[in-house]
TORKE-371809 format. One record per atom (N, C-alpha, C): residue in one letter; z, y, x. Coordinates in steps of 0.02 Angstrom, whole numbers, plus 32768, in hexadecimal, padded with zeros to 4 digits. Layout:
% residues N
AZYX/...
//
This chain:
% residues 311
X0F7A63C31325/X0FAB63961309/X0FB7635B1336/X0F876348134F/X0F8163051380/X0FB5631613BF/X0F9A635713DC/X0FC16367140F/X10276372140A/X1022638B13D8/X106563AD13B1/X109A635613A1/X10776324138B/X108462E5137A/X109C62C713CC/X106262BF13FB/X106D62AF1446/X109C62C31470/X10B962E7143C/X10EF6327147C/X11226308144F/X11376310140F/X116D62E713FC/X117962A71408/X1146627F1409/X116262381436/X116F622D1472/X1146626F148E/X1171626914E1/X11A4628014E0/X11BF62A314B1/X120262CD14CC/X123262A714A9/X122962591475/X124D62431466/X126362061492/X121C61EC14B1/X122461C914DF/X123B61CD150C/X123E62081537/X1271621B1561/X12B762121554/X12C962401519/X131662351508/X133E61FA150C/X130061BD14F7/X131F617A1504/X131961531542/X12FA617A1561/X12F5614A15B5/X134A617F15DA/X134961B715DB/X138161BD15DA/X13CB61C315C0/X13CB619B1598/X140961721587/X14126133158D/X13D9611415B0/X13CE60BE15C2/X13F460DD1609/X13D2611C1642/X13EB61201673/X143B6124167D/X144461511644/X148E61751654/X14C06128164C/X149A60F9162D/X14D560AF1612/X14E260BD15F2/X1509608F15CC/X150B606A1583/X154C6095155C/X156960BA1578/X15B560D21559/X158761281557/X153161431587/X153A6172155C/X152361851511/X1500615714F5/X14FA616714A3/X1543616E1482/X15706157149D/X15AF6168147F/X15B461B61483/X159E61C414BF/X15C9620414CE/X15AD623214A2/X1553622314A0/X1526624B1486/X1533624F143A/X153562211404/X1545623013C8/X1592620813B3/X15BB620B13E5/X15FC620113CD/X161E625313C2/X1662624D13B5/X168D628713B3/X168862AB13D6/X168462F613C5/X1678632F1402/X16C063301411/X16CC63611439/X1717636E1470/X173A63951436/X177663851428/X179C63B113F4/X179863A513AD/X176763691391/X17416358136B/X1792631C1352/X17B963151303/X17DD62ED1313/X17BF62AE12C2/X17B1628312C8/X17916260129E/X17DA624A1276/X17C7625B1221/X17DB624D11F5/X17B561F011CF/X17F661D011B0/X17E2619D11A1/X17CE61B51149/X178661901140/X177461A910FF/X1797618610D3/X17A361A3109C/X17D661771070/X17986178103E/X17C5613D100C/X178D61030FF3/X1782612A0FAB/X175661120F78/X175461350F43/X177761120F17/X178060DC0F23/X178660B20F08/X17CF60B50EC8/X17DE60960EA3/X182260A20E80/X1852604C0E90/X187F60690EA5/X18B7602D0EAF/X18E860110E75/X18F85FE60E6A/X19255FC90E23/X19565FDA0E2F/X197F5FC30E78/X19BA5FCF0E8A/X19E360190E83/X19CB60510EBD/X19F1607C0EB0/X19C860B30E8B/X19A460B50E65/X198B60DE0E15/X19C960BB0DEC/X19E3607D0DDC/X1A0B60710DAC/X1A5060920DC6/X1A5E60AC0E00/X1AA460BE0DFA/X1A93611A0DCF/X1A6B61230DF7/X1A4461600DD7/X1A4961640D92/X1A1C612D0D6D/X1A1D612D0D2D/X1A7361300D14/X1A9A610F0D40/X1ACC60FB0D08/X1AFF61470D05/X1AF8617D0D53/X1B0A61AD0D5A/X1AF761E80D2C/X1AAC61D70D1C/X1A9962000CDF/X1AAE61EF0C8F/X1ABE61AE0C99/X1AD3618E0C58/X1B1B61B10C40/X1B4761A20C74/X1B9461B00C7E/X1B91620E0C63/X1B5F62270C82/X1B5562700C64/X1B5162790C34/X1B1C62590C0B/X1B0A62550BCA/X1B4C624E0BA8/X1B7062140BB9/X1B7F62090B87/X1BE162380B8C/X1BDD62460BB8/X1C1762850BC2/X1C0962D60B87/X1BBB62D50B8D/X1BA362FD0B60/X1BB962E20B14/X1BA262AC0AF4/X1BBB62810ABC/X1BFA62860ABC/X1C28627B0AE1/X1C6762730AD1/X1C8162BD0AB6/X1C60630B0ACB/X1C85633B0AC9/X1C79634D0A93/X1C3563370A84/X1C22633C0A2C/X1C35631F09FD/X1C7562F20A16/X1C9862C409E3/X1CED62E009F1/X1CDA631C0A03/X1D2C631E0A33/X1D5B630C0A33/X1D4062C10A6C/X1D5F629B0AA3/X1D6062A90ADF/X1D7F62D30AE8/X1D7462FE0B23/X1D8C62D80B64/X1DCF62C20B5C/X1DE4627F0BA4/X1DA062640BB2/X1D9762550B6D/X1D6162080B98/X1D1962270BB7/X1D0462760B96/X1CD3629D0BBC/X1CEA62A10C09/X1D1F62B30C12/X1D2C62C10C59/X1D33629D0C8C/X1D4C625A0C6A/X1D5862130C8D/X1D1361FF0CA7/X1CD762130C74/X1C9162010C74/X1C6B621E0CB3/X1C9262660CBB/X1C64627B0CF0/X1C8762770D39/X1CD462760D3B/X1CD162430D6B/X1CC662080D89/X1CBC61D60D53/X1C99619B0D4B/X1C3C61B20D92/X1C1D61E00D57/X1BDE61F20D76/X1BED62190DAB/X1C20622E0DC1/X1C1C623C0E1A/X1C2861FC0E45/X1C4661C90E45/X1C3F61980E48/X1C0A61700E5D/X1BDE61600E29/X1BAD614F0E2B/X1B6161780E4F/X1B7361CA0E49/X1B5061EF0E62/X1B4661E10EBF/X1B9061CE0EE3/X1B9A61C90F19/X1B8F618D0F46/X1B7761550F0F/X1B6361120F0B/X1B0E61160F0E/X1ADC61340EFA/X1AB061280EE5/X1A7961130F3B/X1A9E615E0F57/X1A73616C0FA4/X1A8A61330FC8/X1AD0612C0FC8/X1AE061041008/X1AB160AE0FDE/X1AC060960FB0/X1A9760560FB1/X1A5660670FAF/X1A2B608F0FBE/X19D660A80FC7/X19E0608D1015/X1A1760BC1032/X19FF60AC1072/X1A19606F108D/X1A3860331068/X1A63600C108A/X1A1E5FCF1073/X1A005FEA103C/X19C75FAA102A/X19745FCA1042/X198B6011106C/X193B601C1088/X190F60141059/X1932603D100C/X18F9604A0FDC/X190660A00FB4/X18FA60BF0FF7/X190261000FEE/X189861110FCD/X18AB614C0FAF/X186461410F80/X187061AC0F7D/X181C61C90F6A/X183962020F5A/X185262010F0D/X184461D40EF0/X184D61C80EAA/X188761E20EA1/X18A361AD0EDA/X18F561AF0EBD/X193461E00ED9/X18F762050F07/X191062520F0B/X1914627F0EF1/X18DE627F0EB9/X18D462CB0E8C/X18F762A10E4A/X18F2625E0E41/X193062460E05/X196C62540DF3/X1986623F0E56/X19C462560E49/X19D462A00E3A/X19B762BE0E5B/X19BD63230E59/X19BF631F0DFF/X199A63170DD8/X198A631D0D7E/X19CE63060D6F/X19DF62CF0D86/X1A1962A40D66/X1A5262CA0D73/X1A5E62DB0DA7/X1A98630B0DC9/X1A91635A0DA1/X1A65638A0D94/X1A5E63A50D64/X1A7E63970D1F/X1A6F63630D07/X1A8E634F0CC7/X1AD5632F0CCA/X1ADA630F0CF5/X1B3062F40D16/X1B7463270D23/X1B4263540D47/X1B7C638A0D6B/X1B6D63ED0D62/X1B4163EB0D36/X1B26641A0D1A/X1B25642A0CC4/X1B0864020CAF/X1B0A64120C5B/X1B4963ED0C58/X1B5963B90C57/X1B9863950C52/X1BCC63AF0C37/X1BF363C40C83/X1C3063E20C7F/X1C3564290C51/X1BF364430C56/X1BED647A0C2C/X1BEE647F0BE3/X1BDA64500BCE/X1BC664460B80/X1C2264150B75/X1C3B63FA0BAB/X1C8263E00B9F/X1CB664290B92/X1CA064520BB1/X1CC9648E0BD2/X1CCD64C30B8D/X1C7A64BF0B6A/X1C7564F60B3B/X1CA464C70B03/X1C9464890AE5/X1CBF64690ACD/X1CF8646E0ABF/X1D0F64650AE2/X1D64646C0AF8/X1D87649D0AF2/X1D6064EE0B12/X1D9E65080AFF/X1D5865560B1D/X1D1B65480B23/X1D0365810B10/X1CDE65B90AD4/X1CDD65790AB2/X1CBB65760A69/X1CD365B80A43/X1D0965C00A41/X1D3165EB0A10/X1D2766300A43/X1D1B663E0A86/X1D17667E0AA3/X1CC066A40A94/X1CB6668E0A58/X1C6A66B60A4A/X1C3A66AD0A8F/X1C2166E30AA6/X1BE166F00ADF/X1BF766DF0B1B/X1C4766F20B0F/X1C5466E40B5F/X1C5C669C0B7D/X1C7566700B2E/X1C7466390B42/X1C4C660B0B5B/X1BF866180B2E/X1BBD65FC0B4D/X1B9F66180B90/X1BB366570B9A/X1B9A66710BE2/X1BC6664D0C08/X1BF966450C10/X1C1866180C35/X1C0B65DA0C48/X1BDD65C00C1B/X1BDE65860C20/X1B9A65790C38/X1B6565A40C33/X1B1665C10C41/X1B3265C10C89/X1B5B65F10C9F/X1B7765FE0CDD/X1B6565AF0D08/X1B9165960CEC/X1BA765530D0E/X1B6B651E0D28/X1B27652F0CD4/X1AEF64FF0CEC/X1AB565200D25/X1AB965670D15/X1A9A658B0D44/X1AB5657C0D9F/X1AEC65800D9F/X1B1165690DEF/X1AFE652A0DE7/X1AFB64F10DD0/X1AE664BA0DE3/X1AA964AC0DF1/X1A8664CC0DC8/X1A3964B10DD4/X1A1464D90E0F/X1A46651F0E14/X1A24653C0E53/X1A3E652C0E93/X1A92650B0E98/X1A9564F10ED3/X1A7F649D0EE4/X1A60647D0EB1/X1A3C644A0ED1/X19E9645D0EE7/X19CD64810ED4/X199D64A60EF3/X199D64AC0F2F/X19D664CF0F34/X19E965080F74/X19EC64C70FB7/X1A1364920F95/X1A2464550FB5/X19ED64230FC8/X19B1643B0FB6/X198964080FAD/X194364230FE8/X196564670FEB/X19216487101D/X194D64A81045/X198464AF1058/X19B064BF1096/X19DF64AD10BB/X19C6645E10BC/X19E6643510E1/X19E86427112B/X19B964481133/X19B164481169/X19C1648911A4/X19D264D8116D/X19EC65121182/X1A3C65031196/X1A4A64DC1170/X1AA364E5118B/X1ABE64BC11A8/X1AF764B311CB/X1B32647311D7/X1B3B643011B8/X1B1E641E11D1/X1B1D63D611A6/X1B5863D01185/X1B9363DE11A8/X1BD963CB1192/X1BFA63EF1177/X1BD864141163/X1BE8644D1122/X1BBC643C10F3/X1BD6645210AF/X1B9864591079/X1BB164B3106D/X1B6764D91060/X1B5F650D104F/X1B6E65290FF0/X1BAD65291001/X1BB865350FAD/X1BD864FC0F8A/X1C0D65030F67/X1C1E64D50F3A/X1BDE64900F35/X1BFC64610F3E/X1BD8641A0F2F/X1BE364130EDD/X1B9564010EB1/X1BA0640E0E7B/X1BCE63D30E64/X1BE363900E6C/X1C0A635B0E66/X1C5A63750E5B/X1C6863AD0E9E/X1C9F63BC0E9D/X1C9E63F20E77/X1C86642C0E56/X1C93643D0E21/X1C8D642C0DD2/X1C6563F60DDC/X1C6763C30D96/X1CB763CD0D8F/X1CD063A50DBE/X1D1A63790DCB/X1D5663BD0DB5/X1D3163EE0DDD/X1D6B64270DC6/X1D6F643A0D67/X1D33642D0D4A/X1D3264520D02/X1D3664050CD7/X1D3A63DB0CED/X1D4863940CD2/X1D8363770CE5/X1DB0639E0D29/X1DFA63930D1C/X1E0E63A10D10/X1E0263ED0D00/X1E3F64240CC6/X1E3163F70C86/X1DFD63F00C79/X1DF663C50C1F/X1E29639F0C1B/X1E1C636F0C60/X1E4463200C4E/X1E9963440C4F/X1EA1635E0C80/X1EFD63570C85/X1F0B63810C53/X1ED863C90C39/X1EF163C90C06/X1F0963A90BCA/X1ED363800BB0/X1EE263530B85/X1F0F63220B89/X1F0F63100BC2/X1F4F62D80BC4/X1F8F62F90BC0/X1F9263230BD2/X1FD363510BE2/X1FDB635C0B91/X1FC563620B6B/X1FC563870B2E/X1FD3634C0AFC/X1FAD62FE0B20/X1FBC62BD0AE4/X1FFB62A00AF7/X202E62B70B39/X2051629B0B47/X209A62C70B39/X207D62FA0B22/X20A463250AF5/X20E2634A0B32/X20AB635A0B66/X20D263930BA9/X20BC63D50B89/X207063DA0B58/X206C64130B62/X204864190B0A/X204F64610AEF/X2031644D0AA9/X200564880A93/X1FEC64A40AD5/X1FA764D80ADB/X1F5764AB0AC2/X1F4364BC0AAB/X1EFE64840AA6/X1EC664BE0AC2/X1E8864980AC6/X1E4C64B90AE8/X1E4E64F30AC2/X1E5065180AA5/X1E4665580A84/X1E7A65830AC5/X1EB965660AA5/X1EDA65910ACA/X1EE065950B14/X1EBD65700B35/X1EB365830B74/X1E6665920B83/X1E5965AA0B61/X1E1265CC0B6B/X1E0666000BA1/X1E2C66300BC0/X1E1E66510BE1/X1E1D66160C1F/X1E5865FA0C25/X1E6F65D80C73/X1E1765B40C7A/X1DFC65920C46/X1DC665740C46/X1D9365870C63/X1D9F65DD0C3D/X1D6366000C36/X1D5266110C88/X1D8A661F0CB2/X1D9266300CF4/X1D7B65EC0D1D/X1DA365BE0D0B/X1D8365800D44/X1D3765730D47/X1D10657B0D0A/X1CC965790CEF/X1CA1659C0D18/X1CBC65E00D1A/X1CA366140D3A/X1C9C66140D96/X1CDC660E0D94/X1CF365F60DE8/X1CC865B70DF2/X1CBB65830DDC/X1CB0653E0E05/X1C4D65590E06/X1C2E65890DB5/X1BF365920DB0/X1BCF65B70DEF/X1BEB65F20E17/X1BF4662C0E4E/X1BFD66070E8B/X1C2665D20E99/X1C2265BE0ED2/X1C0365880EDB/X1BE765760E9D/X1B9A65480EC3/X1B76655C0EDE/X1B6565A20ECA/X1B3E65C90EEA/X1B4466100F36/X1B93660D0F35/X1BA866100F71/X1B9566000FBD/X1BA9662D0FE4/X1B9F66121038/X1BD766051049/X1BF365EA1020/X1C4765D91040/X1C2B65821060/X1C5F6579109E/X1C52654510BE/X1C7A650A108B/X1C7064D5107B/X1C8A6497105F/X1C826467109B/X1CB8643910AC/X1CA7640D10DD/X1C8163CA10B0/X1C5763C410D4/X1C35638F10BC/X1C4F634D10BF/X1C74633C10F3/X1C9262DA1107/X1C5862A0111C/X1C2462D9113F/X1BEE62A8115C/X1BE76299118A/X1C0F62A211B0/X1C2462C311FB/X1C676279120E/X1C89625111D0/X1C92622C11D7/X1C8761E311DE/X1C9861BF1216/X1C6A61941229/X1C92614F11F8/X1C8C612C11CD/X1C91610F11C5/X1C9A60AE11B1/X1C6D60A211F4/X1C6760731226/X1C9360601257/X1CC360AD1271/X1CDD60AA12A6/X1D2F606C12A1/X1D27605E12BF/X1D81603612BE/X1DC2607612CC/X1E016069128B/X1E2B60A5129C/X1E6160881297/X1E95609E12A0/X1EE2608112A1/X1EF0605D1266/X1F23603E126F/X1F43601C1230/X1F46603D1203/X1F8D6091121C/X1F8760BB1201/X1F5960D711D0/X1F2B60CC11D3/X1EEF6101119B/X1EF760D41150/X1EE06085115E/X1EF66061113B/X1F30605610F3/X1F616059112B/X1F9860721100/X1FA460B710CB/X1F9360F210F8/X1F75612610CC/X1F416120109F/X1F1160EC10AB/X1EDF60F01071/X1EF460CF103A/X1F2D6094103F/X1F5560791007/X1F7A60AC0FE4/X1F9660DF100D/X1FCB61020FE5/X1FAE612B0FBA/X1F53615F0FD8/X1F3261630FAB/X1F2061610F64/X1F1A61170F73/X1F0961000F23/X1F3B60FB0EF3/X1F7360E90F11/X1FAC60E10EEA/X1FC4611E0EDC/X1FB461500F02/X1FC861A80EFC/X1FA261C60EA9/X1F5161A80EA9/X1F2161B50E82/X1F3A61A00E47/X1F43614A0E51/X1F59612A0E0E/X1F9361330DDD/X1FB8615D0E04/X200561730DEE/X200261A10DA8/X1FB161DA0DBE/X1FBE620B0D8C/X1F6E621E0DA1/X1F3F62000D83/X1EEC62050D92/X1EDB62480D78/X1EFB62740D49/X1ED962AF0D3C/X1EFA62E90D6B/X1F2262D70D6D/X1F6D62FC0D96/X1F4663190DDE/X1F4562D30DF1/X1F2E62D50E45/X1EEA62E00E60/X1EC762CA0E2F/X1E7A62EA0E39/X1E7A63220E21/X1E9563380DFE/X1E9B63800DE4/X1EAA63B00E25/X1EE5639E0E37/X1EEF63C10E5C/X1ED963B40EB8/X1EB363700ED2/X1E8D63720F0C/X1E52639B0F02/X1E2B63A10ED0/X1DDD63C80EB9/X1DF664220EB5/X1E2B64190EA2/X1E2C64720E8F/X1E4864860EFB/X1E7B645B0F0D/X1E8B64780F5C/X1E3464660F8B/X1E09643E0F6F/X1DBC64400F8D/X1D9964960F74/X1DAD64880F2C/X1D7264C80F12/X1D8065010F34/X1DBD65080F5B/X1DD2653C0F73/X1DD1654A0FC2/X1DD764E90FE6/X1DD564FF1025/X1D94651D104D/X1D6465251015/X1D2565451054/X1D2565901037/X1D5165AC100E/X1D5365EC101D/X1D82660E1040/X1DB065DA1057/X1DE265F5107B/X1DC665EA10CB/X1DA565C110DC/X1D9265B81116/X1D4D65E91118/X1D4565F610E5/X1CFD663A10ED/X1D2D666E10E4/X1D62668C10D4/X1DA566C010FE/X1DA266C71140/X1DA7667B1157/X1DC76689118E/X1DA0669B11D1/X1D57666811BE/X1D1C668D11E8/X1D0E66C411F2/X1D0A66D511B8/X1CFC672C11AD/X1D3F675311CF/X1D71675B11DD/X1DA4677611F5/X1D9C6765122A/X1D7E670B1267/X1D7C670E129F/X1D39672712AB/X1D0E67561293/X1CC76770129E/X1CA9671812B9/X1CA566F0129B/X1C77669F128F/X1C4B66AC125B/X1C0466B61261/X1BC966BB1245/X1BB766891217/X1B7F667F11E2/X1BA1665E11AD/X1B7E661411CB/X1B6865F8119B/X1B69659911AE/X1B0465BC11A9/X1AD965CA11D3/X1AB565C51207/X1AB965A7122B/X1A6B65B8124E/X1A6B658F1292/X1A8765BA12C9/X1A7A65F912BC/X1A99663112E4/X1AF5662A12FA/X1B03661412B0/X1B446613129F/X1B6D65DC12B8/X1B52659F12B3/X1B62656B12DA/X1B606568130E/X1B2A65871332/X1B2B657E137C/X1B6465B51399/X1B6F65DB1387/X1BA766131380/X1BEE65F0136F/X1BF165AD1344/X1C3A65B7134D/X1C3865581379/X1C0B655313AB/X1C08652213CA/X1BED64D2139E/X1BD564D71365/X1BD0648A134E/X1B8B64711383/X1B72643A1351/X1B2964191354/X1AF3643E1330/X1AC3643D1359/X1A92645D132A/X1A74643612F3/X1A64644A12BE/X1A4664201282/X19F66401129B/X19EE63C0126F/X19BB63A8128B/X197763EE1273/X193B63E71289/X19076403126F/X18D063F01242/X18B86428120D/X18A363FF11E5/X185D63D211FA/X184E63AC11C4/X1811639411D1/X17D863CF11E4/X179363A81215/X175E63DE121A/X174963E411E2/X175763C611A3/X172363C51153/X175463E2112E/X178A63DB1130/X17C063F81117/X17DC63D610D5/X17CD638F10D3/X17CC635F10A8/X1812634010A0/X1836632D10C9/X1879632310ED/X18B1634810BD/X18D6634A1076/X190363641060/X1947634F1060/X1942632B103E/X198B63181018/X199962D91052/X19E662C5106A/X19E5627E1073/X19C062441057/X199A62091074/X196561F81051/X199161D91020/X195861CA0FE0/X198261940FC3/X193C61710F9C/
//
């Protein structure tokens, strides 16, 4: 034992006379980062006031879109969950603008967004005008929570497989928006006495958007993401001016025009997953990307801890 003891302090003692030799930068080398090695910043456990409350209020706005359809008030359900996309799109960027990104308020938001853009629109959808179609109407609407909850999953552990500047599948926000703008313009259309069909009778048209927005959450159709836009950058006057006309475009006829920007979105990443597929362009991979010339996606963490944008 004596001997066995003597040999470990020499061989520890050694180790440290040569790293006194090699100088002072090599203990860095020795237990710093290996080569290829890319260090993740640990996020805190901690829970933040700030952006959990936009969170909260995004889950609130859900809730209470749910309440409204059970009182059927159906405008003000739909108004509600665009309200909570809104706020949904608010929550990350002030995490990262106050550097109180948390995992807390990563797996929060994912629950909240579930109930925002998943049960939501669905329980608005059966409401409205699926109720009266028996089995098919609740499968439809099952449809809808099943695509949501499996493409934030999907979103939450394969972020790092695709194009940044794509999202893989319907974004569940933007199919909220599709089964919560048929509600709204229906209804308005119907109180403003253009049209005198009520949710029953458009039950099939319903039954189809439900179905469609539920399927391509879960889709490989490409969606452009808009992350890719730098918005820091300085741009013409021009843009300016267009972003006034924008709003004034929106404000003119709010169910009208979101109605119809969300349904030409819900559609443009299957038309651009056409067109790939016809130019033999492989899907949104890394294979696939490097194939049709982008950036390669970052890589994941070595722990594999690294999901969602922080927040």
């Amino acid at each position: 034992m004596t001997r066995r003891r003597r040999f470990r302090l020499r061989r520890s003692r050694n180790a440290f006379e040569r790293l006194k030799v090699n100088g002072p930068g090599a203990p860095e080398e020795v237990f710093g980062p290996k080569a290829g090695f890319t260090p993740v910043a640990r996020r805190s456990r901690g829970v933040y006031l700030l952006p959990n409350a936009f969170t909260t209020a995004n889950l609130f706005a859900g809730f209470y879109a749910i309440v409204m359809a059970m009182n059927e008030q159906f405008a003000a359900a739909a108004i509600a969950i665009f309200v909570a996309m809104l706020l949904d799109s608010l929550d990350g960027r002030v995490a990262r603008m106050t550097n109180s990104q948390s995992a807390f308020g990563e797996q929060y938001d994912s629950m909240a967004d579930v109930i925002s853009f998943g049960a939501a629109p669905a329980l608005v959808a059966y409401s409205w005008a699926l109720r009266g179609m028996g089995k098919w109407g609740w499968l439809a609407a099952f449809i809808f929570v099943a695509g949501a909850a499996l493409r934030l999953a999907r979103f939450n552990t394969n972020i790092h497989v695709v194009d940044k500047r794509f999202f893989q599948g319907l974004p569940s926000p933007a199919a909220a928006a599709l089964v919560a703008g048929l509600v709204w313009i229906a209804t308005d259309l119907r109180e403003s006495r253009w049209i005198t069909a009520t949710g029953a009778d458009l039950g099939w048209l319903a039954w189809i958007v439900t179905v469609y927005a539920g399927l391509s959450m879960v889709s490989s159709a490409p969606f452009y993401s808009f992350k890719d836009i730098n918005f820091k950058r300085s741009v013409p006057f021009i843009f300016l001016i267009l972003l006034v006309l924008g709003f004034v475009l929106v404000s003119s006829d709010p169910p009208l025009v979101l109605f119809l920007l969300f349904v030409v979105y819900g559609l443009s990443g299957h038309v651009l997953s056409v067109w790939r597929w016809t130019r033999g362009v492989p899907a949104l991979s890394k294979a696939g990307l490097a194939a049709s010339g982008g950036e390669a996606p970052a890589k994941p963490a070595h722990n594999g801890t690294e999901q969602r944008p922080p927040r």
